[in-house]
C-alpha positions as CSV (number, residue, x, y, z in Angstrom):
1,X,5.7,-7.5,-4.8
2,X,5.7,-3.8,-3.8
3,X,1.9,-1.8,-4.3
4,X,1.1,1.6,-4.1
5,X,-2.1,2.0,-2.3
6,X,-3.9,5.6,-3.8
7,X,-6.7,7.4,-2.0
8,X,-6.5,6.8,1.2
9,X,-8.2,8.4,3.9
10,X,-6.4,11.1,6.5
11,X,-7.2,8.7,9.1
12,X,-5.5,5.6,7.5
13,X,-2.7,4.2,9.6
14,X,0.4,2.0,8.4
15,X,-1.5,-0.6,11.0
16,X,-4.9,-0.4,9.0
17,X,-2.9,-1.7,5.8
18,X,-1.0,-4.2,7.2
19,X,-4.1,-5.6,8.8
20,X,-6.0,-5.2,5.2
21,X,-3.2,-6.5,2.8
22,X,-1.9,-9.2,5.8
23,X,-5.7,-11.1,5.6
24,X,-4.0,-12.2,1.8
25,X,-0.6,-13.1,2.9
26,X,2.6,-11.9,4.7
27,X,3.3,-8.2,4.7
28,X,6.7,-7.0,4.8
29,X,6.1,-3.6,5.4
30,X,3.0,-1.3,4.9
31,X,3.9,2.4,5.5
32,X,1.3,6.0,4.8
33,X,3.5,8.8,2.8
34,X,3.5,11.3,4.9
35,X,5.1,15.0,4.1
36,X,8.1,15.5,5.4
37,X,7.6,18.7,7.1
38,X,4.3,18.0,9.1
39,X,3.9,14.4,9.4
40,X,0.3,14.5,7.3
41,X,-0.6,11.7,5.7
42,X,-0.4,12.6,1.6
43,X,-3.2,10.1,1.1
44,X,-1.0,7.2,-0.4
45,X,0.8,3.8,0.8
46,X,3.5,1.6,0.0
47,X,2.7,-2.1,0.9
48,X,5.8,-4.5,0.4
49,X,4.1,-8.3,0.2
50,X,6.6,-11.5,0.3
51,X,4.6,-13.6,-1.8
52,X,3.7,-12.6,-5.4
53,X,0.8,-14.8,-6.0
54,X,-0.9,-13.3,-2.6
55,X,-0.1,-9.7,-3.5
56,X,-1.7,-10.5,-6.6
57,X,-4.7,-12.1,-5.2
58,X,-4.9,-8.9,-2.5
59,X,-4.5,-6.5,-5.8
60,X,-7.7,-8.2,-7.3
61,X,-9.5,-8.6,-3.9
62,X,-8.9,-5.0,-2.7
63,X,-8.9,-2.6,-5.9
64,X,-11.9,0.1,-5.9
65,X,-13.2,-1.1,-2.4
66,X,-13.5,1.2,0.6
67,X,-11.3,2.0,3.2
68,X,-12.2,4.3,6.0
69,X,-14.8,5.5,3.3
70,X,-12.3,6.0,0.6
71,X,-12.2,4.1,-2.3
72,X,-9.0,2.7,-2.9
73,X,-6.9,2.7,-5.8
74,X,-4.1,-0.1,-6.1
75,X,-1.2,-0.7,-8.8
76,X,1.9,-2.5,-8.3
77,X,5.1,-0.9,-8.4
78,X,7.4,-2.1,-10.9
79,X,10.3,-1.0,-10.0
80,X,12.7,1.4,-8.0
81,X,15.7,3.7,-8.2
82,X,17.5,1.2,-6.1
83,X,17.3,-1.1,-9.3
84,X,18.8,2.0,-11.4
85,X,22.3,2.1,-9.9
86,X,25.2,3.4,-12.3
């Protein structure tokens, strides 16, 4: 299951979500989105989980809490353009 992770702090590191999502299961990959032209953080994550039931458990375990002093804002991902292809 892929999540987006909203509201994150400046100082949020791709290591800080794989730690927080990987306490609820196995983490594929946990990445910040960062602009492309000055390597900021834009304050938003992508966390690819391998296990449904544990992404859904982390989903209902981590929405609204704080991070870094941030509340966090959580929502799966339904899909992507990779599942679009002509």
């Amino acid at each position: 299951m892929n999540i987006h992770v909203a509201n994150l702090s400046l100082n949020v590191i791709d290591a800080d979500l794989r730690k927080l999502f990987g306490a609820y299961g196995e983490v594929n990959s946990a990445v910040i989105v960062r602009d492309k032209l000055n390597g900021r953080s834009l304050g938003t994550g992508m966390i690819d989980m391998v296990n449904d039931i544990q992404a859904a458990q982390a989903m209902l375990c981590l929405n609204h809490t704080l991070l870094d002093g941030m509340p966090i804002y959580l929502s799966e991902i339904k899909y992507s353009i990779r599942d679009h292809k002509n």
